[in-house]
PAFI-129324 format. One record per residue: x, y, z of N, C-alpha, C in turn; residue number from 0. Coordinates in nm, 4 decimals, decimal comma, m for minus. Atoms other than C-alpha are relative to their C-alpha. Example, Ala and Ser with C-alpha at 12.3 -4.5 7.8 and 13.67 -1.06 7.14 Angstrom:
BEGIN
+----------+----------+----------+----------+----------+----------+----------+----------+----------+-----+
:      nc1 :      nc2 :      nc3 :     cac1 :     cac2 :     cac3 :      cc1 :      cc2 :      cc3 :   k :
+----------+----------+----------+----------+----------+----------+----------+----------+----------+-----+
:   0,0890 :  m0,1190 :   0,0000 :   1,2300 :  m0,4500 :   0,7800 :   0,0900 :   0,1200 :   0,0000 :   0 :
:  m0,0820 :  m0,1190 :  m0,0060 :   1,3670 :  m0,1060 :   0,7140 :  m0,0770 :   0,1090 :   0,0730 :   1 :
+----------+----------+----------+----------+----------+----------+----------+----------+----------+-----+
END
This chain:
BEGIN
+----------+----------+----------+----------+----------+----------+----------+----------+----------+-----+
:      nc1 :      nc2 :      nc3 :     cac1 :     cac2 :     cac3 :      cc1 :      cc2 :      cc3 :   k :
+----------+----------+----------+----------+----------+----------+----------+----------+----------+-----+
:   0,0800 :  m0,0687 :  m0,0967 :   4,1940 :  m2,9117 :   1,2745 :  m0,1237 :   0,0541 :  m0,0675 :   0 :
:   0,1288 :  m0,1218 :   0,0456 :   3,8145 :  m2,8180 :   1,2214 :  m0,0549 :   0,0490 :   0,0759 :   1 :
:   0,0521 :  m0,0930 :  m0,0754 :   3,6832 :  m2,5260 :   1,3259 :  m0,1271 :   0,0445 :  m0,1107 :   2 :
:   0,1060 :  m0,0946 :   0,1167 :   3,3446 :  m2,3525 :   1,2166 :  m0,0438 :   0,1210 :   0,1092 :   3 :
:   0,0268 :  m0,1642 :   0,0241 :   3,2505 :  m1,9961 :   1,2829 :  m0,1619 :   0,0336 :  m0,0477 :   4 :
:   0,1227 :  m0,0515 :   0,0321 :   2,9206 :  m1,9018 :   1,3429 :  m0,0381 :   0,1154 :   0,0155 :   5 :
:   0,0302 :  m0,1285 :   0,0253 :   2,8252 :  m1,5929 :   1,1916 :  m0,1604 :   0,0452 :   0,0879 :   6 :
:   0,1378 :  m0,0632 :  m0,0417 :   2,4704 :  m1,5630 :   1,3292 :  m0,0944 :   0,0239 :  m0,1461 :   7 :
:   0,0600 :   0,0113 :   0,1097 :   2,3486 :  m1,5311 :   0,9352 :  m0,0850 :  m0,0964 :  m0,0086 :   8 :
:   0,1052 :   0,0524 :   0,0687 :   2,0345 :  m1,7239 :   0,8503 :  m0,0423 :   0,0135 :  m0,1380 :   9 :
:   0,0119 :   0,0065 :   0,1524 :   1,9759 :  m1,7970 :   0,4976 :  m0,1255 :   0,0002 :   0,0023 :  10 :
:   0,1422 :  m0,0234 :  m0,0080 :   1,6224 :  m1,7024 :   0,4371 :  m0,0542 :  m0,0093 :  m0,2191 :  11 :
:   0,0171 :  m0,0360 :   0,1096 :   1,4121 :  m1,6544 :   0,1294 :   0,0599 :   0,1055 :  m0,0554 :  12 :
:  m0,0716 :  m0,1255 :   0,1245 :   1,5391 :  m1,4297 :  m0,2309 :  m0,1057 :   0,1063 :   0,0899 :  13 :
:   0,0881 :  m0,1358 :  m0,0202 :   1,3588 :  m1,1206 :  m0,0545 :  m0,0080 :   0,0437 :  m0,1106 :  14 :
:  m0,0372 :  m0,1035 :   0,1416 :   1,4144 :  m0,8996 :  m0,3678 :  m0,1083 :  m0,0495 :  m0,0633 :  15 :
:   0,0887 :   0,0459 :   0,0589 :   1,2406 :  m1,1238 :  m0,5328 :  m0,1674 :  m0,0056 :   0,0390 :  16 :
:   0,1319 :   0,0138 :  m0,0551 :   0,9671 :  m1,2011 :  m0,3063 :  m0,0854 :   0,1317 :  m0,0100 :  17 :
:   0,1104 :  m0,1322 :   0,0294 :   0,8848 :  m0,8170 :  m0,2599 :  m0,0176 :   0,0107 :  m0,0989 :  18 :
:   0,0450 :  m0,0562 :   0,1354 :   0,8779 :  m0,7553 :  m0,5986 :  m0,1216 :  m0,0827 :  m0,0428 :  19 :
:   0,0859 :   0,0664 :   0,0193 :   0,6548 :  m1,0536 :  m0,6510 :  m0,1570 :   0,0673 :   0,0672 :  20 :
:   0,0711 :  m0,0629 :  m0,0911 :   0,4290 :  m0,8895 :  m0,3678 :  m0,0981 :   0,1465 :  m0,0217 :  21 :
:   0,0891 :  m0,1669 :   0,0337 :   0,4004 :  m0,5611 :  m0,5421 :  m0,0608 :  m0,0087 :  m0,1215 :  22 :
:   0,0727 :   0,0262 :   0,1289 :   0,2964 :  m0,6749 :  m0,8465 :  m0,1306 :  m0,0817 :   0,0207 :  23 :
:   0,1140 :   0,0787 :  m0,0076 :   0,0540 :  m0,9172 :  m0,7203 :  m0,0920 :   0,0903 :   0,0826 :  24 :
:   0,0828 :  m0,1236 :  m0,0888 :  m0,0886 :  m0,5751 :  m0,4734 :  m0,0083 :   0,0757 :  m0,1422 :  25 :
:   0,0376 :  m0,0634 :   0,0837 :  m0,0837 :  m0,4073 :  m0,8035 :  m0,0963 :  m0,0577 :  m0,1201 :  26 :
:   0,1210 :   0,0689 :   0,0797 :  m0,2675 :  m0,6305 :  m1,0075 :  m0,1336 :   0,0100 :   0,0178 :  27 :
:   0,1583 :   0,0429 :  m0,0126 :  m0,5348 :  m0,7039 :  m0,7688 :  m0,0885 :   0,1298 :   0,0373 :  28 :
:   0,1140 :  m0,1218 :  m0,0275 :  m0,6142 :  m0,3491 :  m0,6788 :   0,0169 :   0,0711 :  m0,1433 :  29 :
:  m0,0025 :  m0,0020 :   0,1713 :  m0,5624 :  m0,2981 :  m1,0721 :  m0,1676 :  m0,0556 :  m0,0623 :  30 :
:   0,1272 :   0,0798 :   0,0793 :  m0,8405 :  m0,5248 :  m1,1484 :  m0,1416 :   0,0649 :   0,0697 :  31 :
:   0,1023 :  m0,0863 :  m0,0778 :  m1,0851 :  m0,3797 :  m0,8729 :  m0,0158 :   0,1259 :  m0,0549 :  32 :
:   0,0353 :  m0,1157 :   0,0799 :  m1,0366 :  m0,0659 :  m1,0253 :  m0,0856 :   0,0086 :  m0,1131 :  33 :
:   0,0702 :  m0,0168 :   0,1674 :  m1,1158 :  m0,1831 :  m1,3674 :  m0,1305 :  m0,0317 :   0,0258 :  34 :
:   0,1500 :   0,0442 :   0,0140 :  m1,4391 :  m0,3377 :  m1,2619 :  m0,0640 :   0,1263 :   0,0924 :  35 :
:   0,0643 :  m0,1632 :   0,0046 :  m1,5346 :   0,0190 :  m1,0873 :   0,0122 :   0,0807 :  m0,1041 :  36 :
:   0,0675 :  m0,1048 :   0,0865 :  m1,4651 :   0,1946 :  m1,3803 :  m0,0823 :  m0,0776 :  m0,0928 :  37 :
:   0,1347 :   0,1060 :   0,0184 :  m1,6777 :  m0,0292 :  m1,5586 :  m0,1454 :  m0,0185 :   0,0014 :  38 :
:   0,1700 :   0,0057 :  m0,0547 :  m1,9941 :  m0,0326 :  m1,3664 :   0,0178 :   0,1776 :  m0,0195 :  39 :
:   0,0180 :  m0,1846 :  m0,0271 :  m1,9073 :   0,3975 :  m1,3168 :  m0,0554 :   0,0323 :  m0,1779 :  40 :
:   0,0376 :  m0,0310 :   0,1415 :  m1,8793 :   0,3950 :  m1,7210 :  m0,1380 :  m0,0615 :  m0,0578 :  41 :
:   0,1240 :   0,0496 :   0,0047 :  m2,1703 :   0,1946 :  m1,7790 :  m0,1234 :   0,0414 :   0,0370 :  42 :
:   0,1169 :  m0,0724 :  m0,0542 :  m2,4004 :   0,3513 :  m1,5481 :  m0,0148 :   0,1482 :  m0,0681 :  43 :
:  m0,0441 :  m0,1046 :   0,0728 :  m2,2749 :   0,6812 :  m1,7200 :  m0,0713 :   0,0246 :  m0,1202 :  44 :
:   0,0694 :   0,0165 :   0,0886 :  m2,3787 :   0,5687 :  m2,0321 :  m0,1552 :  m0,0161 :  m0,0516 :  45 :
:   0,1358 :   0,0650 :  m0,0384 :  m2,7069 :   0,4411 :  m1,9160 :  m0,0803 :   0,1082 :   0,0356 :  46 :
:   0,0706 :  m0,1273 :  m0,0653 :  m2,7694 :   0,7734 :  m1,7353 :  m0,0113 :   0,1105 :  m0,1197 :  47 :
:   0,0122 :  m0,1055 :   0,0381 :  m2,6669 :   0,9882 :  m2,0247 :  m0,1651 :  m0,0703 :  m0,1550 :  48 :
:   0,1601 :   0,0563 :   0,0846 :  m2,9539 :   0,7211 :  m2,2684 :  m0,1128 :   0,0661 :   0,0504 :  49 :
:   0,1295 :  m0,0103 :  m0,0547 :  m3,1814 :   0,8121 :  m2,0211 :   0,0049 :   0,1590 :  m0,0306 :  50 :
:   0,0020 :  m0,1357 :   0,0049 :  m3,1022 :   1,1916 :  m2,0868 :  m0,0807 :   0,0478 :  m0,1408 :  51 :
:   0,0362 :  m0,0575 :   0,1681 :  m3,1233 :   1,1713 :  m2,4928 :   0,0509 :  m0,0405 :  m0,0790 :  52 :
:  m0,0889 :   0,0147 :   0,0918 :  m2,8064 :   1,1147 :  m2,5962 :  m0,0309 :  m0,1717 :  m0,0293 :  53 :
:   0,0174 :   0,0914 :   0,1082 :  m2,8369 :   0,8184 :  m2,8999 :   0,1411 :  m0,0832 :   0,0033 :  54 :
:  m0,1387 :   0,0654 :   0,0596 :  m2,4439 :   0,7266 :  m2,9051 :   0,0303 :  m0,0772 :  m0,1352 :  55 :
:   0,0063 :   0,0584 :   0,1591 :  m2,5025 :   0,6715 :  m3,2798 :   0,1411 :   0,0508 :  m0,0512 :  56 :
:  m0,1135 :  m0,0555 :   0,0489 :  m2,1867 :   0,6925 :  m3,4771 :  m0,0397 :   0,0039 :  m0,1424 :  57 :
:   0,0309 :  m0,0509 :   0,1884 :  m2,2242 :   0,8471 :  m3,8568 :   0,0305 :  m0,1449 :  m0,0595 :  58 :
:  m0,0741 :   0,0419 :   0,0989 :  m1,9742 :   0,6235 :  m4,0004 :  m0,1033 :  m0,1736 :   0,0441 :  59 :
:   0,0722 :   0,1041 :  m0,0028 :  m2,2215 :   0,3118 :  m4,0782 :  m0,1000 :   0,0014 :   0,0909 :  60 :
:   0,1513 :   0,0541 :  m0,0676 :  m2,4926 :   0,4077 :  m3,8423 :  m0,0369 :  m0,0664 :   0,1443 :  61 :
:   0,0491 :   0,1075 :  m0,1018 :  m2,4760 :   0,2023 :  m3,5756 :   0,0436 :   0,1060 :   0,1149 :  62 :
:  m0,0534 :  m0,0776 :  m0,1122 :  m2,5134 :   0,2593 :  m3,1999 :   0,0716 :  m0,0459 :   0,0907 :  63 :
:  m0,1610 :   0,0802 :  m0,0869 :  m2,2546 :   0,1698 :  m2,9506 :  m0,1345 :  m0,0655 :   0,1232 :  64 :
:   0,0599 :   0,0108 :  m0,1255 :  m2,4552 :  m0,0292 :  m2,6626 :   0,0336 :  m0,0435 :   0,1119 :  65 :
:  m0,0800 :   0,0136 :  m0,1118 :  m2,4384 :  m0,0815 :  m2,3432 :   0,0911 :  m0,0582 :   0,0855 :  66 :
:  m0,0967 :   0,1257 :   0,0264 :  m2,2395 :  m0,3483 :  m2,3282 :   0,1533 :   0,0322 :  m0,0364 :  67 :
:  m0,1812 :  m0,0799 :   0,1049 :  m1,9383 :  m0,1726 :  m2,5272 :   0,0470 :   0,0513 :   0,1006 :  68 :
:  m0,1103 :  m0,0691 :  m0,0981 :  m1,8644 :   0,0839 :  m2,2890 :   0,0987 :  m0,0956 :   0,1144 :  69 :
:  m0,0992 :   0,0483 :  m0,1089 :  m1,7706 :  m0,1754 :  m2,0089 :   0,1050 :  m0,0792 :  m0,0552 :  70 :
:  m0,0895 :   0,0820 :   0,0809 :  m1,5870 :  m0,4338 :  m2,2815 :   0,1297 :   0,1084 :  m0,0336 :  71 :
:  m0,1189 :  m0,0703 :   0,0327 :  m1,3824 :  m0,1584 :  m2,4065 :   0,0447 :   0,0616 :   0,1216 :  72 :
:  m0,0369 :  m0,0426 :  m0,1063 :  m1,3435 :   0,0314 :  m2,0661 :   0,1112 :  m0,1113 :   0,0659 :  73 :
:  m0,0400 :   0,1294 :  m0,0846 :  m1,2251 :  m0,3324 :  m1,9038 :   0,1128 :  m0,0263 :  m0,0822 :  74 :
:  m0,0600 :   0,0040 :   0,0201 :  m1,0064 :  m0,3738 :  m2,1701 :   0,1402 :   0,1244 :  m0,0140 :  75 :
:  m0,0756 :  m0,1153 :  m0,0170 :  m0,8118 :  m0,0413 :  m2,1758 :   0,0516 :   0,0206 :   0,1118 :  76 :
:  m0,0298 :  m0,0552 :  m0,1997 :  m0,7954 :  m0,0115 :  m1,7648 :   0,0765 :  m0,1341 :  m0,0216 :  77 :
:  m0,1061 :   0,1415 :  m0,0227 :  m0,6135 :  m0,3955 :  m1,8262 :   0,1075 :   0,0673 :  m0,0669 :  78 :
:  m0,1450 :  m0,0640 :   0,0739 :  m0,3569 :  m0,1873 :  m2,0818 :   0,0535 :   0,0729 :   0,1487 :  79 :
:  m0,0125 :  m0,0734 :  m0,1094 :  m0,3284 :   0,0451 :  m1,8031 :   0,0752 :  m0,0960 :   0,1266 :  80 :
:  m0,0639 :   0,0372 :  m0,0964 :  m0,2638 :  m0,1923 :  m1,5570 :   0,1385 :  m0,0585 :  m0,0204 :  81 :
:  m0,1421 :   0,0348 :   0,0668 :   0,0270 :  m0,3565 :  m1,7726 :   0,0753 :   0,1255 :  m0,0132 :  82 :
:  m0,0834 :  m0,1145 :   0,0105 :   0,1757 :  m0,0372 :  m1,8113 :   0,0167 :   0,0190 :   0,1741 :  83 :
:  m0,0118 :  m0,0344 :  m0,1392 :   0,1683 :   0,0494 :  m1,4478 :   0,1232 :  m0,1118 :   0,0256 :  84 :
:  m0,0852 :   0,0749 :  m0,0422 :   0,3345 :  m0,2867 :  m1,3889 :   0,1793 :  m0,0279 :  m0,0414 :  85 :
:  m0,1215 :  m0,0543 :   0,1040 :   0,6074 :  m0,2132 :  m1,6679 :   0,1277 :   0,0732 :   0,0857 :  86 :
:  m0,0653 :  m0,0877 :  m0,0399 :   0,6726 :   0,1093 :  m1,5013 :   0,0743 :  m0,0583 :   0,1440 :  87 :
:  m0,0831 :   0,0963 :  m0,1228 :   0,6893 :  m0,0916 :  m1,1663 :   0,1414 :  m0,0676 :  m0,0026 :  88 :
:  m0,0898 :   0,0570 :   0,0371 :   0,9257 :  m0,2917 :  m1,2790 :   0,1748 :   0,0328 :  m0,0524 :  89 :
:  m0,1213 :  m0,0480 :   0,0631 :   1,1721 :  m0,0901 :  m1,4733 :   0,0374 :   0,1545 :   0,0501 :  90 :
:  m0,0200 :  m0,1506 :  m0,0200 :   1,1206 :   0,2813 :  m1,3622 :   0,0599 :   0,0161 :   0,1499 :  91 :
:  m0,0231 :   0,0035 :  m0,1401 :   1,2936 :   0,4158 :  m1,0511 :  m0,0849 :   0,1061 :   0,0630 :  92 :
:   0,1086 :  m0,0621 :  m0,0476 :   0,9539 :   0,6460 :  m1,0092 :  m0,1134 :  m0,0655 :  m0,0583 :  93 :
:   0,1943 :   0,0384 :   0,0963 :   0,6568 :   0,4441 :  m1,1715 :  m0,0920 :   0,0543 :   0,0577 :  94 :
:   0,1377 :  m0,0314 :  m0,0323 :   0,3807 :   0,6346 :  m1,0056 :   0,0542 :   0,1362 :  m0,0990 :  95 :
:  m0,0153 :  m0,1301 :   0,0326 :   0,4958 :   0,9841 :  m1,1201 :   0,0045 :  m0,0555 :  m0,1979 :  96 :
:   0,0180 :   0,0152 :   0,1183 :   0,5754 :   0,8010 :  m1,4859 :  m0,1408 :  m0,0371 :  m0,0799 :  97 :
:   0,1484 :   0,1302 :   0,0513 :   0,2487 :   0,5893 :  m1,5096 :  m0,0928 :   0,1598 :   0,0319 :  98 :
:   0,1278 :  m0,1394 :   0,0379 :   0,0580 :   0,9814 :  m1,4487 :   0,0144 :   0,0237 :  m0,1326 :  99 :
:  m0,0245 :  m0,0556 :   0,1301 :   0,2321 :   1,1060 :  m1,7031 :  m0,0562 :  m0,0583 :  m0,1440 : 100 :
:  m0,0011 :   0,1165 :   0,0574 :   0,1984 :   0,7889 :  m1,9254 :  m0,1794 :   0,0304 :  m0,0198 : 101 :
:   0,1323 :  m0,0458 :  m0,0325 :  m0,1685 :   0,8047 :  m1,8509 :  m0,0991 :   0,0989 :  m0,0493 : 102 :
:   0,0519 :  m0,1129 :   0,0620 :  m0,2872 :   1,1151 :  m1,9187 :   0,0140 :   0,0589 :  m0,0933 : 103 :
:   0,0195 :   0,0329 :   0,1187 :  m0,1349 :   1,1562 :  m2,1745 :  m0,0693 :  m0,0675 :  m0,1024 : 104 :
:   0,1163 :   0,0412 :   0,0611 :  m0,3114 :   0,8399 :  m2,3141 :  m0,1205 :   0,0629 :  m0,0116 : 105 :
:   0,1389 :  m0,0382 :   0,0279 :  m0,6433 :   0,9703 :  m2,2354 :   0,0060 :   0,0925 :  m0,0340 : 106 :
:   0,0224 :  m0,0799 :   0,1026 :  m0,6116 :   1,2897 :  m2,3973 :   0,0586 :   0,0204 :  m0,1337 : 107 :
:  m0,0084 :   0,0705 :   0,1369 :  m0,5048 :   1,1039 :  m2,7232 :  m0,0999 :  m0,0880 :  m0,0515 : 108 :
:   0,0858 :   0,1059 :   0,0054 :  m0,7939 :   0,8767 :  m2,6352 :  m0,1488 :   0,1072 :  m0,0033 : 109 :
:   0,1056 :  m0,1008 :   0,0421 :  m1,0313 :   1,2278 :  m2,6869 :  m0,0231 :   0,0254 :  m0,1260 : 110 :
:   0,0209 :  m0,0943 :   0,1791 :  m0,9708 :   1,2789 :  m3,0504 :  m0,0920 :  m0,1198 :  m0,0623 : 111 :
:   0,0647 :   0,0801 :   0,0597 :  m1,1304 :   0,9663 :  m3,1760 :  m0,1492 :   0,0715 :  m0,0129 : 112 :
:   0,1479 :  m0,0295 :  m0,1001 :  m1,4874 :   1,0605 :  m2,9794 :   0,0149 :   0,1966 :  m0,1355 : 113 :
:   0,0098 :  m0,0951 :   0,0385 :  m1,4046 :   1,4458 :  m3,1665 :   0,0130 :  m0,0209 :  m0,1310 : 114 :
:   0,0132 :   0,0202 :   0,1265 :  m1,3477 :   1,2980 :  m3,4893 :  m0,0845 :  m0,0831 :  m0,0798 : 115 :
:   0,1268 :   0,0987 :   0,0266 :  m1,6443 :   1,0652 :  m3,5426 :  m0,0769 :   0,0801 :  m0,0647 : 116 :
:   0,0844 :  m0,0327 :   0,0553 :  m1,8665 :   1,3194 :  m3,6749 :  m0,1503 :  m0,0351 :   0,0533 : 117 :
:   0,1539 :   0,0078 :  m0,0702 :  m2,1242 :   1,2149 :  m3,4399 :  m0,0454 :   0,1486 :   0,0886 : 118 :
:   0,0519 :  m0,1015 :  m0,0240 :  m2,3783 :   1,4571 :  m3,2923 :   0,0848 :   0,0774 :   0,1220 : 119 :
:  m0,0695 :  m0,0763 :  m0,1017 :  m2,2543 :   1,7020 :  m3,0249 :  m0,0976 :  m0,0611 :   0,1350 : 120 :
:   0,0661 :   0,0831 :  m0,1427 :  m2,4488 :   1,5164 :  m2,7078 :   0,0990 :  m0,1178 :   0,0072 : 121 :
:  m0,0657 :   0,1442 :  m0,0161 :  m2,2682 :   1,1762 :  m2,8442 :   0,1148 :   0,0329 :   0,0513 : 122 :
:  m0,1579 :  m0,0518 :  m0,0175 :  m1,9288 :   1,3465 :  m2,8634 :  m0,0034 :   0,0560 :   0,1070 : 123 :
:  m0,0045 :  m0,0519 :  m0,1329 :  m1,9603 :   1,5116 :  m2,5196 :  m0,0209 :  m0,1181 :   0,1158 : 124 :
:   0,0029 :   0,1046 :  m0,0644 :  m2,0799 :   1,1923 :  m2,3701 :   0,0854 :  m0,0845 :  m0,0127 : 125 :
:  m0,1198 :   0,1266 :   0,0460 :  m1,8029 :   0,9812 :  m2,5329 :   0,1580 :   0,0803 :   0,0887 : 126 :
:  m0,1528 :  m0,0906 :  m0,0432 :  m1,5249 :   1,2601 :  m2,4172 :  m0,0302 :  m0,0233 :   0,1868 : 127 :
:  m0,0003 :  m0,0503 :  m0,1153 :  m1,6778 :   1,2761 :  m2,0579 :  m0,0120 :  m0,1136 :   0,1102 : 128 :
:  m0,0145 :   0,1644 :  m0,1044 :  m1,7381 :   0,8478 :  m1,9894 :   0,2249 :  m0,0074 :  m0,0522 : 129 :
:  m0,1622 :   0,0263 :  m0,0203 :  m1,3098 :   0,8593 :  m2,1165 :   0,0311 :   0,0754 :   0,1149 : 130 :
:  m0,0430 :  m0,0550 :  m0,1400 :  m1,2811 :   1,1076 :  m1,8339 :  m0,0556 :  m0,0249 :   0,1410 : 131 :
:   0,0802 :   0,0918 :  m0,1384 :  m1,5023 :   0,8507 :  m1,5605 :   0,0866 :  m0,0825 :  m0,0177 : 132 :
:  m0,0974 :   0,1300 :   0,0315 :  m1,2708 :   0,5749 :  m1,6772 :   0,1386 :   0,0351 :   0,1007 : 133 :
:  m0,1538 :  m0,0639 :  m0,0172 :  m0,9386 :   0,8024 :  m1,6411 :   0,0054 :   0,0411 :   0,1477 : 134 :
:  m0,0170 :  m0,0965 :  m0,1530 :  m1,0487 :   0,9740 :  m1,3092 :  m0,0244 :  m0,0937 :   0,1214 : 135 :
:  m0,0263 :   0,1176 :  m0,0905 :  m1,0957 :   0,5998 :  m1,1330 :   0,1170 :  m0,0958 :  m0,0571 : 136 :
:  m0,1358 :   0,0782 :  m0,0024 :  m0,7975 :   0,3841 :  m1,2560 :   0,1452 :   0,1234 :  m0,0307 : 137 :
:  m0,1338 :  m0,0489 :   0,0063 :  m0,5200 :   0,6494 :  m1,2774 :   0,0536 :   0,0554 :   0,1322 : 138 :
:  m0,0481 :  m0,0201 :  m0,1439 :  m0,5477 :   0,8016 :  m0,9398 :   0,0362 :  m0,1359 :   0,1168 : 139 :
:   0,0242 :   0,1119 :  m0,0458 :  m0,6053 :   0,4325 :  m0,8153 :   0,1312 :  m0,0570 :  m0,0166 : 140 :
:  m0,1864 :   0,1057 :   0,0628 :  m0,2418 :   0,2506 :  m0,9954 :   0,0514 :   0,1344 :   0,0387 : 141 :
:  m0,0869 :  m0,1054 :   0,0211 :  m0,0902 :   0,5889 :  m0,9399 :   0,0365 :  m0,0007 :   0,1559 : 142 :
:  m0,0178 :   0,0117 :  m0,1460 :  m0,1648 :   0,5320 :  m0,5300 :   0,0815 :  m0,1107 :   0,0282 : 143 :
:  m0,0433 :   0,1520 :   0,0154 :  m0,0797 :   0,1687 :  m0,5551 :   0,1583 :   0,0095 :  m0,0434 : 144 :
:  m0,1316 :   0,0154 :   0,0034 :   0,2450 :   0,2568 :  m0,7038 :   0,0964 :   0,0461 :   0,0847 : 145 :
:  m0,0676 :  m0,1193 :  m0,0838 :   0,3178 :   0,5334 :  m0,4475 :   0,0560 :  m0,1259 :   0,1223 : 146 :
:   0,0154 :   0,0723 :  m0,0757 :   0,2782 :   0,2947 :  m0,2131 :   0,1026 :  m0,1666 :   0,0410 : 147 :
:  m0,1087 :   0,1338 :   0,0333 :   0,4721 :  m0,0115 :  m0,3241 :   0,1504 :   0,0086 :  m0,0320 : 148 :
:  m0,1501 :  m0,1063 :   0,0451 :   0,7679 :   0,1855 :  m0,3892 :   0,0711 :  m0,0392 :   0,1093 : 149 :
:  m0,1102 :   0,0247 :  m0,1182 :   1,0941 :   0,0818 :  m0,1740 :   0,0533 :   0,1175 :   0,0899 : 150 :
+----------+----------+----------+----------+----------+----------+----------+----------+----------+-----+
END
């Protein structure tokens, strides 16, 4: 005798998977948008504080950082940032609240360099205050993004 038994179940896509795929690929891309606002914000920053006075000369060998640097290094740091965010995504059962922490921390570990250069007091105030244009558009930004993507 065969009999079958229909549950009404539909076998669909791994969901689990899929969202997770979903939040990472919403965290990436408003990850990357971020980085290229802080970017142009740090850049213009830099540009604005040239036009003020400040030299961004560093003692050690002389040279001056130009304008160019701030967004290369900015772009690359806000990409650390976004790997960490995605980390926390991934493994934490709060990544927005960890990835602040995480965060801010970094950037006020990412102040002592800029205070230990021995460059003039304009450079060092301008170097401490484009890490805090950087920090104050991609951390509130992945920190929403995570709030958000959260189950």
């Amino acid at each position: 005798m065969n009999s079958m038994v229909d549950t009404g179940v539909v076998a669909g896509p791994a969901s689990g998977r899929t969202r997770r795929t979903h939040r990472f690929r919403g965290l990436a891309a408003t990850g990357l948008i971020a980085t290229l606002a802080a970017m142009v914000a740090t850049t213009l920053a830099a540009a604005l504080a040239q036009a003020v006075g400040v030299d961004f000369e560093i003692p050690d060998g002389g040279e001056t950082i130009p304008l160019p640097g701030f967004a290369v290094v900015t772009g690359f740091f806000s990409v650390v940032g976004i790997v960490i965010a995605g980390a926390l995504l991934r493994w934490s059962a709060r990544p927005a609240q960890r990835f602040v922490w995480t965060a801010v921390s970094l950037t006020v570990v990412s102040l002592v360099p800029p205070l230990l250069s021995g460059a003039d007091t304009a450079t060092v105030t301008a170097l401490i205050g484009l890490h805090l244009v950087a920090a104050t558009v991609m951390i509130p930004t992945l920190a929403r993004s995570l709030r958000t993507r959260t189950d």
